[in-house]
C-alpha positions as CSV (number, residue, x, y, z in Angstrom):
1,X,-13.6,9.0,4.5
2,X,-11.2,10.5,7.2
3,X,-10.8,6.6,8.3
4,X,-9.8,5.7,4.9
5,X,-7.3,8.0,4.4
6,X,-5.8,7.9,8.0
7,X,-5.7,3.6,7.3
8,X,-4.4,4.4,3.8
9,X,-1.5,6.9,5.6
10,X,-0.3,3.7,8.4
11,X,-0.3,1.2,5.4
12,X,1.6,3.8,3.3
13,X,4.3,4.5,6.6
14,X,4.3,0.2,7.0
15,X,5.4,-0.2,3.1
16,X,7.6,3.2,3.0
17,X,9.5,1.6,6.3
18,X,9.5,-1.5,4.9
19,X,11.0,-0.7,1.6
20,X,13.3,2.4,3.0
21,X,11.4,4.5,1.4
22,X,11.5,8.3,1.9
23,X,8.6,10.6,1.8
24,X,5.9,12.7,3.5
25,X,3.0,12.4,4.9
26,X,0.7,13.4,1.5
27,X,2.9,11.0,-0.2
28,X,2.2,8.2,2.5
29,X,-1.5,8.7,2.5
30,X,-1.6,8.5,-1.6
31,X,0.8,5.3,-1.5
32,X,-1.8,3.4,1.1
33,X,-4.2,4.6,-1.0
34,X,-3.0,3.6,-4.6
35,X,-0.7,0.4,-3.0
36,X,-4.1,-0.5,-1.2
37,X,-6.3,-0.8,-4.8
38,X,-3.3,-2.7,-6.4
39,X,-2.6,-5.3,-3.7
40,X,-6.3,-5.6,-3.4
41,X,-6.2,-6.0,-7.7
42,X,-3.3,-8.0,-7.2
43,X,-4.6,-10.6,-4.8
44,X,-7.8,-10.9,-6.2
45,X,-6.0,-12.0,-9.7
46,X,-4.2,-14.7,-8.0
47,X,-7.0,-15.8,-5.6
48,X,-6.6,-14.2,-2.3
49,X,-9.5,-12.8,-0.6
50,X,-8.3,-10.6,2.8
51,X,-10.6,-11.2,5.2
52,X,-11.0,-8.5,8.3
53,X,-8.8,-5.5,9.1
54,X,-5.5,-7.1,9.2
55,X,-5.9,-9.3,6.3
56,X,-6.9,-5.7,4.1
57,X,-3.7,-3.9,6.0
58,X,-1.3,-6.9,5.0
59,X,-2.8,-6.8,1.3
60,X,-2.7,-3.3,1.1
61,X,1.1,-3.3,2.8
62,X,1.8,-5.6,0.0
63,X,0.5,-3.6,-3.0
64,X,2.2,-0.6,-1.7
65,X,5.7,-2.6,-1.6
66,X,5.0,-3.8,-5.2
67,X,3.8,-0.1,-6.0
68,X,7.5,1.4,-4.2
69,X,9.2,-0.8,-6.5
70,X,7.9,-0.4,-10.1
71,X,8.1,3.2,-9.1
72,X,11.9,2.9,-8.2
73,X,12.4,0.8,-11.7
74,X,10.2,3.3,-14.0
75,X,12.1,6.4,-12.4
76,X,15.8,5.3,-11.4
């Protein structure tokens, strides 16, 4: 659990520095988190399986991103 949200609080800095995003770190931890579940959704709908830690930190870097921006369109 701890390791979860501590992975979940790097991908969520990766995608917040990435996308010059600004934010703590509850809001980092919940982005990993949430981005995490949607680039896994996201890749498994196109056919992308992550395999190992990096591959699950690039997909979850990726969900966050997408997550960042329909967040940015729904409340600009």
């Amino acid at each position: 659990m701890i390791g979860a949200l501590i992975l979940g609080g790097i991908i969520g800095w990766i995608a917040g520095k990435l996308m010059h995003s600004r934010g703590g770190i509850l809001r980092n931890v919940i982005l990993g988190i949430v981005g995490s579940a949607v680039g896994s959704w996201l890749a498994g709908t196109v056919g992308i399986a992550a395999t190992g830690t990096i591959g699950s930190i690039l997909i979850g870097v990726a969900g966050s991103c997408v997550l960042i921006l329909v967040c940015r369109w729904l409340f600009k």
